[in-house]
C-alpha angles and dihedrals in degrees: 000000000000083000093052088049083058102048100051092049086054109048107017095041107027101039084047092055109266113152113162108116090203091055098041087046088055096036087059084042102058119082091223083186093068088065103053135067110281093236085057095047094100084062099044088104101044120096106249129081126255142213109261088177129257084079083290128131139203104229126240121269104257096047088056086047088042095050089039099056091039086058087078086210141163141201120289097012112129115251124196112214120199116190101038087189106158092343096249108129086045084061104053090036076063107043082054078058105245124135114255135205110181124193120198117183094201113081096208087053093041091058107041088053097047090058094040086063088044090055089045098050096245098140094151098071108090119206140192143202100218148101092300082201090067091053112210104287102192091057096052163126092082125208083214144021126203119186122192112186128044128253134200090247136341115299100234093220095065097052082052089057091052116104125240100248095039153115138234136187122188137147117247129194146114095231105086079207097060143019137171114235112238130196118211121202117197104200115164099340090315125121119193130172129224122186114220100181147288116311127175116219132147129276127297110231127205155031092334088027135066 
């Protein structure tokens, strides 16, 4: 598996453009098959997503590269995660060294994950059962904010969780088929937007969410 690892980082992040060396490291560290169900392991180095059950997938590879390297971020910020999912993108958020606090909304999900951390040894990674559109307020503010599902519009608390300064990346559209991934930079009490292009997730679900 460690040659497929290989292979998809590099052709599927380099020859995309992925440069940073921390996210290419994490991206190669990361067993991606773990995380996925066994009869799609095969596929877990492929770039494409796959099903990981509760209507839920585990992005493709370049996207998570993509999101990761977008994030600007650097060892021992705090990162929020919202969409724990298979608990993929936590894992390689941790393996660049940056604290992470996860938030899945579904409980099934919630509880094999956590599980499959557990298995893997990444203890650091804290995650939470809860509205992932409400963030996790008494652990903010956060360095960093990764959404994984897109929402109709921004959830103003977590734009209230997010540092100052801070980052923020979450897709945005009204077409549950479709976003466009925005980052949003918090800089002296200013908050600007920047598109950075279409993306396709799964739906965001709750009180800020559809």
């Amino acid at each position: 598996m460690r040659r497929n690892r290989e292979r998809m980082v590099r052709e599927h992040l380099e020859a995309r453009g992925i440069k940073d060396t921390r996210v290419l490291a994490a991206m190669r560290a990361v067993p991606r098959h773990y995380f996925v169900q066994e009869a799609l392991r095969a596929q877990a180095y492929e770039d494409h997503p796959l099903p990981i059950g509760y209507g839920q997938t585990i992005s493709q590879p370049y996207i998570v590269a993509l999101m990761s390297e977008q994030l600007e971020a650097r060892p021992g910020m705090s990162v929020l995660e919202i969409g724990t999912g298979s608990g993929f993108q936590a894992a390689v958020l941790a393996e660049m060294g940056l604290q992470v606090f996860s938030v899945e909304r579904i409980r099934e999900l919630h509880t094999a994950t956590q599980q499959l951390l557990r298995n893997l040894k990444y203890y650091r990674i804290r995650l939470k059962l809860d509205d992932g559109t409400m963030g996790w307020p008494e652990m903010g503010p956060f360095d960093r904010i990764i959404v994984t599902a897109g929402g109709p519009s921004i959830p103003e608390p977590l734009v209230n969780q997010l540092a100052d300064p801070g980052v923020m990346l979450i897709p945005v559209g009204k077409n549950k088929r479709m976003q466009q991934l925005v980052r949003i930079r918090k800089q002296d009490g200013d908050v600007t937007l920047e598109k950075l292009g279409g993306v396709a997730f799964v739906d965001l679900v709750g009180t800020h969410g559809w």
